[in-house]
N, C-alpha and C positions, 0 to 999 in steps of 0.2 A: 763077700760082704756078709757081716753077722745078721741076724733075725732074731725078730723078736721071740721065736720059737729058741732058740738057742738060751737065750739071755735070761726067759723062764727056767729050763733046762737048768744054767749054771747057778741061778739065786735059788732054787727050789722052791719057786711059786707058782702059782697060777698066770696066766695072761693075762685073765683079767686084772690080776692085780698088779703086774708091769703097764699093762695100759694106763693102771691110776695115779701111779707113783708119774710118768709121764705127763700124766695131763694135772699135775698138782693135785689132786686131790688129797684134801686134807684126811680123811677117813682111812690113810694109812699110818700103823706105827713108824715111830721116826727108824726103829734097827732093822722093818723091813723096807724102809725108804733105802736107808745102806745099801742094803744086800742086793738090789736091784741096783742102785745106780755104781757100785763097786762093780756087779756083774758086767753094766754096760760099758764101764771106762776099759774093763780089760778085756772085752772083746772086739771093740774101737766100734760099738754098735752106735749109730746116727740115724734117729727118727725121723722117719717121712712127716714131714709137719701138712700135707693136703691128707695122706692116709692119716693121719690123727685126728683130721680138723672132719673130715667124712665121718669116724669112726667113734667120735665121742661127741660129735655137733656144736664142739666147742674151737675155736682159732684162736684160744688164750693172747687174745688183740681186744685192746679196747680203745674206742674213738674217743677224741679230744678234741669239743668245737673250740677256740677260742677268736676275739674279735679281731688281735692283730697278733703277727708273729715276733714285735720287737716292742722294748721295755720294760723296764724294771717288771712292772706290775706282772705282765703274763708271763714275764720270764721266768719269775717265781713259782709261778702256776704249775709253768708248764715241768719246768725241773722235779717238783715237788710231786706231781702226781706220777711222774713216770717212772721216779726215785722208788715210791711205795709200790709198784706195780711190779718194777720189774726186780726189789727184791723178792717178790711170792711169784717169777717165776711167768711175768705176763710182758707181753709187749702194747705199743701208745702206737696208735695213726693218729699223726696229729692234721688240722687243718683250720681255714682262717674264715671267719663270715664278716668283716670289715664293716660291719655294726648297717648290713644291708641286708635288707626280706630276701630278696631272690636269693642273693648271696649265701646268705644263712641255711635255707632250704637246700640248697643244690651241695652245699658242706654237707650237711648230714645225710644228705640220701647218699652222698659219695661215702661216706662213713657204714649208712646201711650193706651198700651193696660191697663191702670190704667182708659182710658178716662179720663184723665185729661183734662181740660178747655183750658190749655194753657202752653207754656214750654217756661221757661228760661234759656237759653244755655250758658253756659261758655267751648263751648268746641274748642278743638284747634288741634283735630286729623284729623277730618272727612271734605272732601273737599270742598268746594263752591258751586258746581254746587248739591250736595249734599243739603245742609243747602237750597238755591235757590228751589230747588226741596220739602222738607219741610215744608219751606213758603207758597207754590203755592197750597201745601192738606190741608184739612180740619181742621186742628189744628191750632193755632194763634200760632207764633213763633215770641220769638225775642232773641237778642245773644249780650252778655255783653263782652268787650275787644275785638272785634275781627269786625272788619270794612268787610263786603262782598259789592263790587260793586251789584250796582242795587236792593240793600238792604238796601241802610240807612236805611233807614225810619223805619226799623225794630232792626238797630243796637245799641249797647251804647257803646260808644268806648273812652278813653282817646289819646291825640296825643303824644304816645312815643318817636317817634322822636325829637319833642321838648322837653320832658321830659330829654331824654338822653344828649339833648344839653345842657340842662340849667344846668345840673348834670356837667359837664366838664368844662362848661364856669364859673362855681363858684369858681371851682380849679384854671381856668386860674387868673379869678379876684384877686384872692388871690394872685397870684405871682408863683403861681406855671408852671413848663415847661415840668418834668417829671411825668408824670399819666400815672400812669397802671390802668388797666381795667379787671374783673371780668363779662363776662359777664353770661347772663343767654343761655340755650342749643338752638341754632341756628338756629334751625330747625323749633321753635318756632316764628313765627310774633312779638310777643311783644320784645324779644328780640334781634332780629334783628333789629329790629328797631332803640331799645334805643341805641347798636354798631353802628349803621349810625348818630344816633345824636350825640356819641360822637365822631365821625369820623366830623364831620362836624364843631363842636367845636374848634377840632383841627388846622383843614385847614384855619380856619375864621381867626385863631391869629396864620397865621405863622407856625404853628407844625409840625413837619412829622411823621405818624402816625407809628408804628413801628413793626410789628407784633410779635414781642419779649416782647410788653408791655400788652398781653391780654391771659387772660387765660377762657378756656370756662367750664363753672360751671352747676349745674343743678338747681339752685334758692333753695338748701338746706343750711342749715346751714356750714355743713359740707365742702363743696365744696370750700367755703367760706376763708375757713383755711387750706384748699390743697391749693389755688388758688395763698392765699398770701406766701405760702413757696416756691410756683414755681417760683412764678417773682421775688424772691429775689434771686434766681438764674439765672434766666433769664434778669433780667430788675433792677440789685440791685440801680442803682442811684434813683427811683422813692422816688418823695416827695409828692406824693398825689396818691390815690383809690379811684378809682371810683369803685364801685358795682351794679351791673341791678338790686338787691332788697335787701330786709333790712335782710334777710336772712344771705344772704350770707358777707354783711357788717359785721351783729355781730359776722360770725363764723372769719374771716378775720381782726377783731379787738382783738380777743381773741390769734390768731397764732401772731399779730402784739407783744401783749404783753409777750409771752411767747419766741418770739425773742430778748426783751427788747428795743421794741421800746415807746416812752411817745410819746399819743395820748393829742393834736394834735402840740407840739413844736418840735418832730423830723418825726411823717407820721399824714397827714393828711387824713380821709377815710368818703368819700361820698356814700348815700344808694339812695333807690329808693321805692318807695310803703307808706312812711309815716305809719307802722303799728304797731299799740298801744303799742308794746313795746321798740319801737326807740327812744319814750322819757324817759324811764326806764332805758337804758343802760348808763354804764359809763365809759367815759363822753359819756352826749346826744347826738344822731345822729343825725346830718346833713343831710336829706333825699330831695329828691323829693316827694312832696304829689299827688300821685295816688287816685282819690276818688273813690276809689270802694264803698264806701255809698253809694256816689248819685247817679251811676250808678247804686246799685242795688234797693235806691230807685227810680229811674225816671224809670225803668223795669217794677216794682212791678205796679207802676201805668200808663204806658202805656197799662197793662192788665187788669188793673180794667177801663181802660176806655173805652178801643175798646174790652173787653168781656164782660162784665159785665156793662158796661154804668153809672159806678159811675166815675165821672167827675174827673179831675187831681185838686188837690188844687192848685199844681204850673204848670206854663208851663212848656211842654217836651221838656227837649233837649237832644239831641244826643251827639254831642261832647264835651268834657270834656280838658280843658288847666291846665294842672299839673302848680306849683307851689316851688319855692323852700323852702324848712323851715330850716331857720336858725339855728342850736345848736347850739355844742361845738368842735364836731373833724373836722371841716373844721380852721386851723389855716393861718396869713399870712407868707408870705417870705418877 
């Protein structure tokens, strides 16, 4: 079996600097990247990855909390960060904290004790001072959707609130005056949120907001088409739905149809999150664009720059301005 003493030997370098070319370090030139990893392919040399992880303090492994392991939304996440990571050459421990404290805690410490390089959180149970506390030990953190004071700089966050506006004032544009509202479980930041933007929506053109017009869901599908059988009891005049995500839009388009309502000339229905199957549905959904891409890639590469010192191709930024995306089930009055 070859060694790393060899492999120096045939590239004519240092150790040291097989070791770097190894552990990704970017503070090698790309022709003596070559020469070492040309050296190792023809010598069929295979690094010990515990003697690496010993010997540079690094396990080029970075943890991934997210709150579940299935749906468009984390599915995106989760592809998209692991994409960016593992073209520079890193590997993702992924795991799930099911939007529970304990839960959430017990994922990252299992995350800790991986020594993972660095953790990207998507979590939404465990509290501030918490996460603050986190940041401040030995592990590089940073947290996707979820804004903590005195943390930006470590956050990636889209503006919900304006998110949820744009979502309601698109119904208003239309002509619409009765919107009910779906939102997502309360308890949750992001969904609160997007309930105050559409609350806000309202107030700006006049509305009074109705508490007969909202029903609280859990961002499942399912909920979706509970939500829209309640306010046609509760709130039967509404000519437009709004939804806190695409989720719950498509389950709430499907209860719409099987009431016999035609999307979008007798209810119009607005989603949230833009996720790959909103353009699929029919008719196309009229969403808010969430970009959890860019967030999870502008993450992925805030860790490869401040761990690992492989430089961002684009600038970082933190805050993210949703969008609204046009379809088919938002109709006029």
């Amino acid at each position: 079996m070859a060694t790393i003493y060899q492999v120096s030997e045939a590239a004519g370098v240092s150790l040291a600097t097989v070791s770097r070319v190894m552990n990704g370090n970017a503070k090698v030139s790309e022709r003596t990247r070559k020469k070492v990893e040309s050296a190792m392919a023809s010598l069929g040399y295979q690094p010990n990855a515990i003697a690496q992880s010993l010997a540079s303090n690094r396990t080029n492994s970075v943890g991934l909390l997210v709150s579940e392991l299935h749906g468009s939304y984390f599915g995106d996440l989760m592809s998209t960060v692991e994409n960016v990571l593992k073209r520079n050459g890193k590997h993702v421990i992924i795991t799930a904290g099911h939007v529970d404290e304990k839960r959430e805690h017990e994922a990252i410490e299992f995350l800790k004790s991986r020594r993972c390089d660095a953790l990207i959180l998507h979590a939404e149970a465990v509290s501030d001072d918490y996460l603050k506390k986190l940041v401040n030990s030995k592990v590089p953190v940073v947290v996707i959707n979820r804004k903590v004071d005195e943390l930006e700089q470590n956050c990636f966050v889209v503006d919900n609130v304006k998110g949820g506006y744009l979502a309601t004032k698109a119904a208003i544009d239309a002509g619409h005056k009765n919107i009910a509202y779906i939102s997502g479980p309360l308890f949750k930041k992001d969904a609160s949120d997007r309930l105050a933007g559409h609350k806000k929506a309202l107030e700006e053109a006049g509305l009074t907001f109705d508490s007969n017009s909202t029903f609280e869901g859990d961002f499942h599908e399912s909920s979706g088409q509970e939500g829209m059988q309640h306010l046609q009891a509760t709130f039967p005049d509404f000519t437009a739905l709004v939804c806190a995500n695409d989720e719950m839009a498509s389950g709430a388009m499907t209860a719409a149809r099987e009431a016999g309502f035609d999307i979008p000339s007798k209810l119009s229905i607005v989603g949230f999150d833009n996720v790959l199957f909103s353009r699929y549905l029919y008719p196309k959904l009229t969403t808010i664009n969430n970009p959890i891409h860019a967030m999870g890639e502008m993450a992925a590469h805030w860790v490869l720059e401040h761990v690992y010192d492989i430089k961002s191709p684009v600038p970082i930024e933190h805050l993210f301005v949703p969008e609204v995306v046009d379809r088919d089930t938002l109709g006029t009055l």
